[in-house]
TIZA-110697 format. One record per residue: residue number from 1; residue in three letters; y, x, z negated of N, C-alpha, C, CB in turn. Coordinates in steps of 0.02 Angstrom, whole numbers, m for minus. Each point is the difference from the previous one (the first is absolute). Glycine has a CB too. Layout:
! residues N
PT num residu    n.Y    n.X    n.Z   ca.Y   ca.X   ca.Z    c.Y    c.X    c.Z   cb.Y   cb.X   cb.Z
PT NUM    Ala      Y      X      Z      Y      X      Z      Y      X      Z      Y      X      Z
...
***
This chain:
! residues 297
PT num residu    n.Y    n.X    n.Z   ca.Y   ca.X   ca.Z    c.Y    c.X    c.Z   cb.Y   cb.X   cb.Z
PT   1    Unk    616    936    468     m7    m22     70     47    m58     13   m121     37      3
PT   2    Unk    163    m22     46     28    m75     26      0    m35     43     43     24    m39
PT   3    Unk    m62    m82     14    m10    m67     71     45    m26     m1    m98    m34      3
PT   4    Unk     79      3     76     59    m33     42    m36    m85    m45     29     98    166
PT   5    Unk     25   m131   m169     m2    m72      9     m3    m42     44     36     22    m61
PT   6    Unk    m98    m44     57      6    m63     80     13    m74    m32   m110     64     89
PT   7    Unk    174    m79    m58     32    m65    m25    m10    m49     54     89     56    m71
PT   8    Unk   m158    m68     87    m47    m64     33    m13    m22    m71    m68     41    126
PT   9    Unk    102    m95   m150    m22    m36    m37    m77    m31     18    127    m10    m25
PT  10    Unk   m177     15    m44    m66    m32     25    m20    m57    m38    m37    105     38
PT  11    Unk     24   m157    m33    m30    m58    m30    m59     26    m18     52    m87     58
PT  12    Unk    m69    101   m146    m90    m10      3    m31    m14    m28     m8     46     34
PT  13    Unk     46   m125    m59    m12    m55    m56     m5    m63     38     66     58    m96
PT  14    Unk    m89    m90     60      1    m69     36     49    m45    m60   m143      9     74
PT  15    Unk    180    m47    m25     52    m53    m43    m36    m72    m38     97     41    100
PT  16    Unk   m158    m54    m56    m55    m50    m54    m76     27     20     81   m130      0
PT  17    Unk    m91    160    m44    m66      6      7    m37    m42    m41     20    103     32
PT  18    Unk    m93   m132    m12    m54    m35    m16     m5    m21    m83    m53     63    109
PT  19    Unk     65   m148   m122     m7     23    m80    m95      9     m4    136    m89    m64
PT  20    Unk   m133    125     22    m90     37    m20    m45    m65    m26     45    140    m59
PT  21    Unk   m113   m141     63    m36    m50    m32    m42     30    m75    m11    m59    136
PT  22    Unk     26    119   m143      3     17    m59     52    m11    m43    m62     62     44
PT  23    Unk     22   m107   m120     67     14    m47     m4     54    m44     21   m113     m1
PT  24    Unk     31    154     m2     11     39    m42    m12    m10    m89     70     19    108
PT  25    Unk    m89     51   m140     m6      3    m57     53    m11    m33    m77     58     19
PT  26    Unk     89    m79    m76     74     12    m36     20     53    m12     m9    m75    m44
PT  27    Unk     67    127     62     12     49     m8     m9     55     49    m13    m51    m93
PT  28    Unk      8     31    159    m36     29     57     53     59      5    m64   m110     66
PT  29    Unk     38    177    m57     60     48     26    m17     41     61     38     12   m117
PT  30    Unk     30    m39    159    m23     36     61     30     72     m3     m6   m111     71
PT  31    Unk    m53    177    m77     24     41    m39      7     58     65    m55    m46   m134
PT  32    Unk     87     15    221     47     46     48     43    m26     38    m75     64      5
PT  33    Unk    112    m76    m15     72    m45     53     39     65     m1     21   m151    m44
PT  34    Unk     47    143     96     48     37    m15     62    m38     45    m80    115    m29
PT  35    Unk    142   m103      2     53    m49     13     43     29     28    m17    m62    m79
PT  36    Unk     59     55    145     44     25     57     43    m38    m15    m61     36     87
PT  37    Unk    129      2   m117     66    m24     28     30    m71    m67    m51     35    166
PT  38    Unk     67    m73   m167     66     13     59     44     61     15     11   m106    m31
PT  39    Unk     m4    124    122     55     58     15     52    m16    m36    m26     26    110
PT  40    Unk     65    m51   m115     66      1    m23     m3     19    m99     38   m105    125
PT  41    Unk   m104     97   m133      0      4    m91    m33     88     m8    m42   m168    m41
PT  42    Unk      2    161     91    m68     46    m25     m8     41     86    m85   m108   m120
PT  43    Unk    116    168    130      5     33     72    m69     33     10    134     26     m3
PT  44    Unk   m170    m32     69    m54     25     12     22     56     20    m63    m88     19
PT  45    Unk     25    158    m39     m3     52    m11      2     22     87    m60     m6   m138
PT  46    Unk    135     86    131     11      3     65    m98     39     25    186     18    m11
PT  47    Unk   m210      0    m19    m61     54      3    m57    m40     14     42     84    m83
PT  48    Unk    m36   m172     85    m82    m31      2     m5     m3     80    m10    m90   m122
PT  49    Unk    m59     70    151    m27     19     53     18    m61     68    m97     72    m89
PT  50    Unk    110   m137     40    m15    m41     52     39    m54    m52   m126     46     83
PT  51    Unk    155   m115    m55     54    m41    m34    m39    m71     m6    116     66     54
PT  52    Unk   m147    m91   m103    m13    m64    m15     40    m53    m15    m72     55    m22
PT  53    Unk     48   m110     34     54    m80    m12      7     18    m92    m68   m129    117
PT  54    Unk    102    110   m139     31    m19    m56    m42    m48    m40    104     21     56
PT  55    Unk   m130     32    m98    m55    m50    m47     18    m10    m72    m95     42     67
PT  56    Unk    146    m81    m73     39     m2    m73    m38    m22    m45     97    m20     38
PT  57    Unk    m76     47   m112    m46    m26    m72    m10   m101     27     83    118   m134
PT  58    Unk    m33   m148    163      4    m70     m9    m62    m22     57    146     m9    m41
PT  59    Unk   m150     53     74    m65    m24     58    m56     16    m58     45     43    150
PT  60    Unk    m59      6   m183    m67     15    m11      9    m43    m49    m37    114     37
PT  61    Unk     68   m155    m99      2    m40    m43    m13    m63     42     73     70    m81
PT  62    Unk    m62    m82    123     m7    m49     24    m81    m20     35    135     24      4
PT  63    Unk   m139     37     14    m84      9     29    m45      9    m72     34     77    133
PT  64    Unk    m29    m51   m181    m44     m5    m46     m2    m82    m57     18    152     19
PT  65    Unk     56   m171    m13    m20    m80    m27    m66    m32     47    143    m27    m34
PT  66    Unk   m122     39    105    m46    m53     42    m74     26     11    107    m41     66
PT  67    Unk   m116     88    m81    m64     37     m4    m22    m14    m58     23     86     66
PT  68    Unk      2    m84   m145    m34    m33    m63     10     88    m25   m111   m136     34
PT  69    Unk    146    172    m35     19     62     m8     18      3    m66     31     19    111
PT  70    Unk    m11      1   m163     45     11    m66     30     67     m3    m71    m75    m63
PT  71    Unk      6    127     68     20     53    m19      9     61     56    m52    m48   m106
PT  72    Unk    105    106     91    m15     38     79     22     73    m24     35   m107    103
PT  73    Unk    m45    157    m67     m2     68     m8     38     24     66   m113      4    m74
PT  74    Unk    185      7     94     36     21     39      5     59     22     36    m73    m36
PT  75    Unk    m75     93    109     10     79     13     65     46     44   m130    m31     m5
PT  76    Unk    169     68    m45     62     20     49    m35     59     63    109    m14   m119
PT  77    Unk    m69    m36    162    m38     42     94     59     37     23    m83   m110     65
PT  78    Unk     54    155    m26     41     44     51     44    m16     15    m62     31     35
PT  79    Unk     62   m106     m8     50    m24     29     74     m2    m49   m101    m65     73
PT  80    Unk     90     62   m145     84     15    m41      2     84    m18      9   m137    m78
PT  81    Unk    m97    174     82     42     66    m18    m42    m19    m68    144     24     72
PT  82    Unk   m110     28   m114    m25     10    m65     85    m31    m55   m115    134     48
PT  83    Unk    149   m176     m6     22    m40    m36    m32    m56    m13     79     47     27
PT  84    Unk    m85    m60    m99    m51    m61    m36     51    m50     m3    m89     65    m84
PT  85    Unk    143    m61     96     41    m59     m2     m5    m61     11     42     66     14
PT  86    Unk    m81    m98     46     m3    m24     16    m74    m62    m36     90     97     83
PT  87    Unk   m148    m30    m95    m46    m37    m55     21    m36    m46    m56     74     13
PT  88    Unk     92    m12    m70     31    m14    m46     52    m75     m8    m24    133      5
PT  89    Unk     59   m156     48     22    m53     18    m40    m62    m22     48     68     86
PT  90    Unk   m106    m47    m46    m37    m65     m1    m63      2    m63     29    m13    145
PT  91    Unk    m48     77   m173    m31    m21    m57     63    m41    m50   m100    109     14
PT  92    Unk    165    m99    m14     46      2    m47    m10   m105      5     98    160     21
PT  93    Unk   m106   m171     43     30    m71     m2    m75    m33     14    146     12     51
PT  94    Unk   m207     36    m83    m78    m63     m1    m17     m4    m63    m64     27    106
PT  95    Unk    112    m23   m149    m22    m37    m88    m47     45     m3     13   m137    m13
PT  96    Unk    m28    183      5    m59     14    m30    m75     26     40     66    m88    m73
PT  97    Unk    m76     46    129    m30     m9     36    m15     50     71     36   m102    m69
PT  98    Unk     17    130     60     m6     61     59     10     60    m21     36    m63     77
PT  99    Unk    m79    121    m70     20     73    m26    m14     34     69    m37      0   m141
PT 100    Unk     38     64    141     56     30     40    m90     79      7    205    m59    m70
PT 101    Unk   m181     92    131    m24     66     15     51     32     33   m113    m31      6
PT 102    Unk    126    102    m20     76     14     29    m29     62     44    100    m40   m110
PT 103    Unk    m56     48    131      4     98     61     36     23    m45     14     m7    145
PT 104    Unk    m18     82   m157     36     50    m10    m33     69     34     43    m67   m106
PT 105    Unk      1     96     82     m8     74     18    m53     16    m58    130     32     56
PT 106    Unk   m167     31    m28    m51     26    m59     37     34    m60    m89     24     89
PT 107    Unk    148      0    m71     44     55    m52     50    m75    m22      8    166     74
PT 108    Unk    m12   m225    m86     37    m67    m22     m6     37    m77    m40   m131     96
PT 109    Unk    112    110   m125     17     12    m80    m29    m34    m42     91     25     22
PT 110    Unk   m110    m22    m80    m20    m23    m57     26    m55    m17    m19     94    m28
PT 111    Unk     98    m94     41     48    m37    m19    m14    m79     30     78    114     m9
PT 112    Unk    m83    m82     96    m27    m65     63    m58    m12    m24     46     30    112
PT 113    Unk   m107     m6   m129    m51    m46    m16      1    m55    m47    m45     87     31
PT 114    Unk     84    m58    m76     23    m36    m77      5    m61     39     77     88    m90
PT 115    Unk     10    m89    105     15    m40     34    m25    m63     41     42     91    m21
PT 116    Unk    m90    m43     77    m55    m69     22    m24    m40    m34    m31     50     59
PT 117    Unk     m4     m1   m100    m46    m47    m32     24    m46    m53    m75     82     26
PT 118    Unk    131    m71    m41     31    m49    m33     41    m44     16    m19     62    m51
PT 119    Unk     30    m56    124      3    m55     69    m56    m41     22     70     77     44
PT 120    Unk   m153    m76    m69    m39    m25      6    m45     30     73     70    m90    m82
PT 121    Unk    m91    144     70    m15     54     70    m62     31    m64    154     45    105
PT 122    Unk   m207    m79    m68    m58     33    m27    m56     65      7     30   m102     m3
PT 123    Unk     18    116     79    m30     56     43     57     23     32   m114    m44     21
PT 124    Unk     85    125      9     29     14     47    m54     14     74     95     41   m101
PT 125    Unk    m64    m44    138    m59      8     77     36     39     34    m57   m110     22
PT 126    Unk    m12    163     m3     34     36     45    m68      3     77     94     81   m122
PT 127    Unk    m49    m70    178    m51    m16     80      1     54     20     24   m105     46
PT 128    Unk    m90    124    m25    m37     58     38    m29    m40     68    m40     78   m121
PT 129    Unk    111   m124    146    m37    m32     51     63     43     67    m68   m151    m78
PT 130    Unk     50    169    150     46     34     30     51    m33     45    m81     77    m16
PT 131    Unk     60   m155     11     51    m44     36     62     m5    m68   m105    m84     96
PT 132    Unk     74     97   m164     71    m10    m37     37     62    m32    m47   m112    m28
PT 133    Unk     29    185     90     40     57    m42    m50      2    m46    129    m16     14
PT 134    Unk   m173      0    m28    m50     24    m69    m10     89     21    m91   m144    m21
PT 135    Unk    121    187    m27     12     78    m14     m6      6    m79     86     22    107
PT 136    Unk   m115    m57   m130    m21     21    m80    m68     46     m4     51   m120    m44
PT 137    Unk    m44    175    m13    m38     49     m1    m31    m54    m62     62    136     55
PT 138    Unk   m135   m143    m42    m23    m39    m47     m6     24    m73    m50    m44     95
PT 139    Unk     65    134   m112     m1     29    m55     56      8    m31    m80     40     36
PT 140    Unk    142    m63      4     75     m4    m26    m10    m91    m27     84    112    107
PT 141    Unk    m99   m162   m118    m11    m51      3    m58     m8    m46     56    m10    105
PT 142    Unk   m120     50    m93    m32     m7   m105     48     26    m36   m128     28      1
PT 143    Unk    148     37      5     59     26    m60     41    m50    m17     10    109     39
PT 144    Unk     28   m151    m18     21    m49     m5    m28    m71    m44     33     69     98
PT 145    Unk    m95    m65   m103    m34    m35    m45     21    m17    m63    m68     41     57
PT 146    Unk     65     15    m97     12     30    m68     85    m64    m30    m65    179     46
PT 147    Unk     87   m175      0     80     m9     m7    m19    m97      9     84    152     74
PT 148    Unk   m123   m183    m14      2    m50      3    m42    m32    m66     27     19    128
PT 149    Unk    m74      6   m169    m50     m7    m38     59    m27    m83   m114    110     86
PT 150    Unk    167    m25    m78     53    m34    m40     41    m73      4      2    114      1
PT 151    Unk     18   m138     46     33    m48      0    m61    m65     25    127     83     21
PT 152    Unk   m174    m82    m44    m38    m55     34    m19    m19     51     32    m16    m56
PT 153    Unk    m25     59     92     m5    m18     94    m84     40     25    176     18     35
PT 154    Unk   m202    m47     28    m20     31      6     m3     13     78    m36    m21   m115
PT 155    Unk    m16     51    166      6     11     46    m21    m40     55      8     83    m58
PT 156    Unk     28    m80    110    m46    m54     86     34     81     35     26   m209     17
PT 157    Unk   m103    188     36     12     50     49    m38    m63     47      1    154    m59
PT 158    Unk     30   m115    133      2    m41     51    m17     46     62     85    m82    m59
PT 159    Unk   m132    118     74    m53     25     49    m33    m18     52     m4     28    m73
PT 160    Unk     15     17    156    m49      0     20    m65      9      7     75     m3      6
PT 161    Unk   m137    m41      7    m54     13    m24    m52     54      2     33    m93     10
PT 162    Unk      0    134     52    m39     77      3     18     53    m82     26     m2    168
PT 163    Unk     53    m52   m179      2     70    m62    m21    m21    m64    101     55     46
PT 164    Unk   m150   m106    m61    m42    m23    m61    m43     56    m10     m1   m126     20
PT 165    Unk    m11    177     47    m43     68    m48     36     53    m20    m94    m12     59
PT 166    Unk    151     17    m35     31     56    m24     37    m19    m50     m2     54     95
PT 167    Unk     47   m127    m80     31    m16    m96    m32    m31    m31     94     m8     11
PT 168    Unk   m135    m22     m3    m42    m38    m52    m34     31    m61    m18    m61     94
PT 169    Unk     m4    124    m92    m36     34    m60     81     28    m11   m161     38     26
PT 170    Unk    228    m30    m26     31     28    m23     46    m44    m50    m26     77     95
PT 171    Unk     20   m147    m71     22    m52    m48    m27    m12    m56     25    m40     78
PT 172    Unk   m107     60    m82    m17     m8    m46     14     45    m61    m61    m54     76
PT 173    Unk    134    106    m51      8     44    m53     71    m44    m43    m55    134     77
PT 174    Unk     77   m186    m62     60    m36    m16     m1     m8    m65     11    m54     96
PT 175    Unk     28     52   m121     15    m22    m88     12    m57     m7     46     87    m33
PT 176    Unk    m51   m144     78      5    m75     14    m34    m45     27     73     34     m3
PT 177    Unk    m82    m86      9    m47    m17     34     28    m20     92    m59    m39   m139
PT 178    Unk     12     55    163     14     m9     79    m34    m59     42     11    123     m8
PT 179    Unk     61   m143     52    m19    m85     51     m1     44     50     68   m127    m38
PT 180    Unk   m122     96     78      3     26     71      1    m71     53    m73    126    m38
PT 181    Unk    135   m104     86     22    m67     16    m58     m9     61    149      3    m37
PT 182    Unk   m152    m85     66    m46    m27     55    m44     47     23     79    m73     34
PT 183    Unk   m126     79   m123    m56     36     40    m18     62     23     14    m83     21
PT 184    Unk     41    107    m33    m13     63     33     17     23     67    m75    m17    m69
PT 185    Unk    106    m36     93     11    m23     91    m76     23     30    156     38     23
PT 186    Unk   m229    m52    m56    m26     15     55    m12    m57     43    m40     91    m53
PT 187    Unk      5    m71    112    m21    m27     63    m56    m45    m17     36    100     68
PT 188    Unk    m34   m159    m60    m32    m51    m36    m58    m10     58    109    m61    m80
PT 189    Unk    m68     74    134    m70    m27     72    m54     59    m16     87    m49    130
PT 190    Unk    m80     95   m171    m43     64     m6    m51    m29    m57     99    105     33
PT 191    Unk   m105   m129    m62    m47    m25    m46     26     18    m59    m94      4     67
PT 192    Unk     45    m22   m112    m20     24    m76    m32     68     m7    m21   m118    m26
PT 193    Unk    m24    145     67    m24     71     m4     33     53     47   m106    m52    m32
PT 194    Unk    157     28     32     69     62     22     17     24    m68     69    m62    110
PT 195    Unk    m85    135    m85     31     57    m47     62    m42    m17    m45    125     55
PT 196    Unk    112   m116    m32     66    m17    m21    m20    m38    m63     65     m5    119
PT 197    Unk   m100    m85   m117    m13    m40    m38    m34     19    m69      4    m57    103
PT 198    Unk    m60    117    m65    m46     24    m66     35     31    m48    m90     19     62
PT 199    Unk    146     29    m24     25     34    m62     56    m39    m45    m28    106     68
PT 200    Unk     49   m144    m24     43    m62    m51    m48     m6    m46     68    m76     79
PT 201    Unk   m117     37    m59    m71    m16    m71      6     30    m52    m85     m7     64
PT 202    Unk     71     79    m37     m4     46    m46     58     35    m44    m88      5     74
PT 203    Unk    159    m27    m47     50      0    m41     m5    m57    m56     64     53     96
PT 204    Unk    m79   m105    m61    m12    m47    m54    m52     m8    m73     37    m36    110
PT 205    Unk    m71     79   m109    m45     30    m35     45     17    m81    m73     51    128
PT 206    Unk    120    m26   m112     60     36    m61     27    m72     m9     46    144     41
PT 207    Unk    m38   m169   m108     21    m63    m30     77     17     15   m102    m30   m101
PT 208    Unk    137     93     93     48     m2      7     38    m19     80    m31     70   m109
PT 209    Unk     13    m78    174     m4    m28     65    m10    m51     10    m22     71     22
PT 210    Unk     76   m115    m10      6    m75     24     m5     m6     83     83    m25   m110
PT 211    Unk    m89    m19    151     22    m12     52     10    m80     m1    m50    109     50
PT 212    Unk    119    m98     12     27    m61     21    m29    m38     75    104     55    m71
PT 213    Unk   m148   m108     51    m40    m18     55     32    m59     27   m105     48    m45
PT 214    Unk    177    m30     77     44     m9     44      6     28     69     37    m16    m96
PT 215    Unk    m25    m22    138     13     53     61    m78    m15     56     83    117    m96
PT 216    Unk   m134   m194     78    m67     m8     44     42      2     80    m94    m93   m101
PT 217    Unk    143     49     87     42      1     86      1     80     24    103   m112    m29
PT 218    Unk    m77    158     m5     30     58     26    m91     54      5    172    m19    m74
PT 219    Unk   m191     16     34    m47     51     29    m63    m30     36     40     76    m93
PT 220    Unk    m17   m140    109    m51    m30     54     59     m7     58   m104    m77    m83
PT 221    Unk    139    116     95     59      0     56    m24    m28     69     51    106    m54
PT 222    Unk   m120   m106     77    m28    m32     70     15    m73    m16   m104     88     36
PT 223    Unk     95   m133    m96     11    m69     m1     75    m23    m10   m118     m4    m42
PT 224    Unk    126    m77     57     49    m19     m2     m9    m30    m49     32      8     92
PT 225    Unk     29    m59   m108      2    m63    m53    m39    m31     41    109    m10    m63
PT 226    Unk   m147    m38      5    m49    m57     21    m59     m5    m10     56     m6     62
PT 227    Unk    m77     93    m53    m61     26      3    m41    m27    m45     42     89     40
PT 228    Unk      3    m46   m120    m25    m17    m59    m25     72    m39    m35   m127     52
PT 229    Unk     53    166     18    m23     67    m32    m48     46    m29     66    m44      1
PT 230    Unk   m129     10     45    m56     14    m49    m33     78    m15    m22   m121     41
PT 231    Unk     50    155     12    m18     74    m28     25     32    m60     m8     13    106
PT 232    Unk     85    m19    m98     49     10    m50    m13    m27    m45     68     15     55
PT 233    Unk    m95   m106    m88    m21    m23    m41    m57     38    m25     51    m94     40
PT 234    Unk   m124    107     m4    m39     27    m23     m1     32    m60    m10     m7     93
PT 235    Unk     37     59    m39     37     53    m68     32      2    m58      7     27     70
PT 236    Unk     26    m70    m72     37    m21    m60    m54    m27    m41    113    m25     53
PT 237    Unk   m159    m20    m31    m43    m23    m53    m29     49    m48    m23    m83     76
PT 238    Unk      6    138    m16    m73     37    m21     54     10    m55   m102     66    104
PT 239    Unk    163    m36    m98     36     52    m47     16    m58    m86     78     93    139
PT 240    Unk    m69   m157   m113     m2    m33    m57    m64    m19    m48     92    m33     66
PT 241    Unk   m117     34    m24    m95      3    m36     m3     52    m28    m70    m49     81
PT 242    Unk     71    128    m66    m21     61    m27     55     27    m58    m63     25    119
PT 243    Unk    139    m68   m108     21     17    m49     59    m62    m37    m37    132     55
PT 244    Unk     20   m194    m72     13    m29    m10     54      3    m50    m93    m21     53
PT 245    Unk    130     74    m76     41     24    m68     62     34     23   m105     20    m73
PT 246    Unk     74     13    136     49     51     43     25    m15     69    m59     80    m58
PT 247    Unk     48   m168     55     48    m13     88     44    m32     m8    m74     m8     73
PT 248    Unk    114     m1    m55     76    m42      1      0      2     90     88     52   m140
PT 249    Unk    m38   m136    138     m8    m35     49     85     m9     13   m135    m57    m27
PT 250    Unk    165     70    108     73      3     10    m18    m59     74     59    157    m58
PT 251    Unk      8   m192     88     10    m14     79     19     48     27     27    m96     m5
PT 252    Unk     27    163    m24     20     35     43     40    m47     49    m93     83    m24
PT 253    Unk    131   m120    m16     57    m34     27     70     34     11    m59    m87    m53
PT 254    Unk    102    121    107     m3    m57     47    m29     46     47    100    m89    m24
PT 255    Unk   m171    134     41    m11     22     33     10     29     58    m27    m45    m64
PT 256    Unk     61    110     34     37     34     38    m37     46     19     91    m26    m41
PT 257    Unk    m83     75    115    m45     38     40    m82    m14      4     93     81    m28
PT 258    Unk    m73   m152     64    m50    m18     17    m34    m21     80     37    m18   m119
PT 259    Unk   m101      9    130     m2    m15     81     18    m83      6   m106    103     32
PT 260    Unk    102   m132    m87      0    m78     25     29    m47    m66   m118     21     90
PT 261    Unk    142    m61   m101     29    m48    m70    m54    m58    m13    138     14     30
PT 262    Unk   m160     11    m89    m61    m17    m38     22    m73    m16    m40    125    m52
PT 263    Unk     m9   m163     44     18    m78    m60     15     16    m48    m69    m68     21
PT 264    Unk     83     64    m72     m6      4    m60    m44    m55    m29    104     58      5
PT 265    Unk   m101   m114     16    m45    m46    m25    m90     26      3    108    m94     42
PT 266    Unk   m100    111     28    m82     47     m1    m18     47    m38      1    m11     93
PT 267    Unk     79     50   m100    m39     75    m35    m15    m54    m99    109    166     94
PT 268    Unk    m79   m202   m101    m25    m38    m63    m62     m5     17     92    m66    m37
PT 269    Unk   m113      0     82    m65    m25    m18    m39     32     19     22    m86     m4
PT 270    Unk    m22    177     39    m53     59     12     m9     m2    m83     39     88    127
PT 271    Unk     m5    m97   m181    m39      7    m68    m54    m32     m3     85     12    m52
PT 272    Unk   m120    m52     77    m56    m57    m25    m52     43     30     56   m134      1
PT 273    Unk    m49    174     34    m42     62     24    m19     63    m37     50    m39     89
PT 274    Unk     45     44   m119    m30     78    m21     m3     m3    m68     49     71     89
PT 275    Unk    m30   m134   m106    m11     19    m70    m43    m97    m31    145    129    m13
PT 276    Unk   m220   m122     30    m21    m64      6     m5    m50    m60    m52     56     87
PT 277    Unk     39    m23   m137     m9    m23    m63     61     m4    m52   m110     43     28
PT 278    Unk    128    m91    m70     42    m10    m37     40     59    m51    m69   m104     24
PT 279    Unk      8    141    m47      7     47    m45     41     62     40   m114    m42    m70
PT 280    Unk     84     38    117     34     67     67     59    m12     10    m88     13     73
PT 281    Unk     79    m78    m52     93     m8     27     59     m5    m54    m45    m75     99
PT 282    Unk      4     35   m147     51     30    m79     m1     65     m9    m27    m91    m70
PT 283    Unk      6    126     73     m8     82     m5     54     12     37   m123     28     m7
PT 284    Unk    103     m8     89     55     12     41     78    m32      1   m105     20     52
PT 285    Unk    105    m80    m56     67    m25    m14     51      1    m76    m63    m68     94
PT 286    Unk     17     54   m144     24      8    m49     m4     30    m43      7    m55     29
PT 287    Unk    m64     75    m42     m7     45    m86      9     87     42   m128   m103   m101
PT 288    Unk    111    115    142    m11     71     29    106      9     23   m186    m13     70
PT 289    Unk    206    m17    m50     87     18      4     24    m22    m80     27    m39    153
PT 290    Unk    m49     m2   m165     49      5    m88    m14     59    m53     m9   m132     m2
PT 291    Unk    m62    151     17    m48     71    m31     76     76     21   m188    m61     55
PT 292    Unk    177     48     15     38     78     30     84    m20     m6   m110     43    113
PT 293    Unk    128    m99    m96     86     m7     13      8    m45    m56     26      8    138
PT 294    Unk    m46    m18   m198     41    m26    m57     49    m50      4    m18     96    m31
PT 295    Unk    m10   m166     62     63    m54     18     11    m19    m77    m32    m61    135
PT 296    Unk     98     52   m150     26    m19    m69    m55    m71     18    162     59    m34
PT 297    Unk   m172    m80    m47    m41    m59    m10     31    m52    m25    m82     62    m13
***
């Protein structure tokens, strides 16, 4: 399928956002950012939907010193295409400290996975969402398993929340273990006893199913910054309470295709919510991303 490019550049970061009144754990990993540009280094893909400001490795290094950040998990977006180049860049220049999730094609060579992962690319992700061209047959993509299992990688999928019933029991056929990004995108103003939510639950059930309880801004889409997010928070708690082993925590910096530009300082101190107790939030921040993405020690 080919899309047109709309070159309305969009701002949908903030240049100082709020420092947080939470201090961070040692070793904190924010385990969903993804990094735009620079154009002149790193060309946004003629095929992405819509044109964001320029969110270079040096902004997000710069936003995770002042946040109390160390560690981070970089996701390559639509916006470069399934060139990782641009990840790869910036895990190359965070010591250690930044690893990588890449795009490819489902039929990607043996040779390219190698490769990644020995570029520091711990996953590959693929979107069944329809604002990003998501056209993956979710049974061409387990087959695919087998091959990421070889080189150490494993899987993120990135879904709309009506299709948690139709792919969700099919992930569980993966030969890897599987992230499912913000939740699931469900609808947070819908409650906790929304089907969508339940069957997340119940994916979560299989030790092998992580989720990334990133994204309270985006699937509480009726609120703004300020709020605090409390539906979207909700949720995240329940999901860190019921599975305290299997959540990992992102900003989803610099929040792209979005209705509004989040704090970042808020979406921090929404942790003192969702993850209340010491042991939890060490879980989520640290031992649960060093467990799945292997930061050199």
């Amino acid at each position: 399928m080919t899309l047109i490019a709309n070159e309305t550049v969009v701002q949908t970061f903030l240049d100082e956002p709020t420092q947080p009144c939470l201090i961070l754990p040692l070793n904190t990993c924010d385990s969903h950012v993804h990094v735009f540009g620079p154009r002149s280094r790193f060309a946004y893909s003629p095929l992405r939907k819509n044109t964001p400001a320029e969110a270079p490795k040096e902004k997000l290094f710069a936003l995770h010193k002042k946040l109390g950040i160390r560690r981070c998990v970089i996701v390559q977006s639509m916006i470069h295409g399934n060139d990782n180049s641009v990840v790869e860049d910036a895990i190359a220049a965070g010591g250690g400290d930044y690893l990588g999730v890449a795009l490819t094609k489902v039929d990607v060579s043996d040779q390219e996975l190698q490769r990644l992962a020995s570029r520091g690319f711990r996953a590959v992700r693929f979107n069944f969402m329809a604002h990003l061209d998501g056209g993956h047959d979710v049974r061409d993509v387990i087959k695919l398993t087998p091959r990421l299992a070889a080189v150490g990688m494993h899987l993120q999928v990135h879904f709309e929340s009506a299709l948690i019933h139709s792919v969700g029991q099919q992930l569980l056929q993966s030969a890897v273990p599987v992230v499912i990004d913000h939740m699931g995108r469900v609808d947070a103003t819908k409650g906790e006893s929304h089907e969508d939510f339940q069957a997340l639950m119940r994916l979560l059930d299989h030790p092998k199913v992580y989720v990334k309880v990133s994204g309270i801004d985006r699937i509480e889409a009726t609120s703004r910054a300020g709020s605090g997010y409390p539906m979207g928070t909700q949720l995240a708690a329940r999901l860190v309470e019921c599975f305290p082993e299997q959540c990992l925590w992102g900003l989803d910096w610099p929040h792209p295709n979005h209705t509004h530009i989040p704090d970042d300082g808020e979406l921090v101190d929404a942790l003192m919510k969702i993850a209340p107790t010491k042991s939890l939030l060490d879980g989520l921040l640290v031992r649960n991303p060093q467990l799945l993405y292997r930061f050199p020690e």
